[in-house]
C-alpha angles and dihedrals in degrees: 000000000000128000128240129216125242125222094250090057100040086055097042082048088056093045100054086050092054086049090049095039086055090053095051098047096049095045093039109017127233098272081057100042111105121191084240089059090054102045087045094055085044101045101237132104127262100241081061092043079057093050090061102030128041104204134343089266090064090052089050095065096041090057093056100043089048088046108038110006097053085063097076101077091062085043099060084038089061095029093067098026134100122306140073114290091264090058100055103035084050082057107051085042083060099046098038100036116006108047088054090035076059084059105033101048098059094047118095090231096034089122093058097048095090094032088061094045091056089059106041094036113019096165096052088052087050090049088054089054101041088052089038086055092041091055096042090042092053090061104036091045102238144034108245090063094050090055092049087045091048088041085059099040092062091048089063091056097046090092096049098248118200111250097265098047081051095045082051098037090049085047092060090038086056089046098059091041093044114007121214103239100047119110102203119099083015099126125198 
């Protein structure tokens, strides 16, 4: 009799490959990943990992929408929630840039993470922007000024800074963009 899967632990097993797929890519970079890497890392076999996934390029995407586009739920959240400007426009740069920075900076292939992503999905990528730009334009009151913060956002991250030179450098970023002791866009 053979047993069946049940969805906790079909979805514990996906998540563990995900995990494993991350590692990989930062620490190998997607041209050098291989499937076996990944089931490896994961424990499984590849002919499972096949099952689940079809190709490298489908875990992948998997792997940046369950890293980086499930965050944006918690960033619009924060984005419109309590606190001065600063505050939540400090918040949504945490959640969107800095926590994966955290990840990214110290792996051999960080830098190629995104790059990567903007060649095998690109729609996903764009997905990641478009809700980046709503959340920051929700706090800053218009476009415009959100493309020039996350412009400049990227432009913090372009030397490879160490955690805490990017959380000082964001702060000052956030300053110019919504300064601390305005009172306009605080909420109560």
């Amino acid at each position: 009799m053979q047993a069946t899967t049940t969805d906790d632990e079909a979805a514990a097993r996906r998540a563990r490959i995900l995990t494993a797929a991350r590692w990989c890519f930062l620490n190998f970079g997607f041209a050098k990943t291989a499937f076996e890497d990944i089931a490896k890392r994961a424990g499984l076999s590849r002919t499972l990992l096949y099952r689940i996934f079809k190709d490298k390029e489908d875990i992948y995407r998997a792997v940046f929408v369950d890293w980086l586009v499930s965050r944006h739920p918690a960033a619009k959240e924060a984005a419109n929630g309590p606190g001065s400007a600063y505050e939540r426009l400090l918040s949504v740069c945490r959640l969107l840039a800095l926590e994966p920075w955290a990840e990214m900076v110290g792996a051999p292939m960080g830098s190629d993470f995104i790059e990567a992503c903007e060649r095998i999905d690109p729609e996903s990528e764009a997905l990641y922007r478009k809700i980046t730009l709503e959340c920051v334009g929700a706090i800053l009151g218009d476009e415009a000024s959100a493309e020039v913060f996350l412009l400049s956002l990227d432009g913090l991250l372009s030397d490879r800074p160490s955690m805490e030179v990017l959380e000082q450098r964001t702060q000052l970023l956030a300053a110019r963009f919504a300064p601390r002791s305005s009172k306009k866009g605080a909420r109560p």
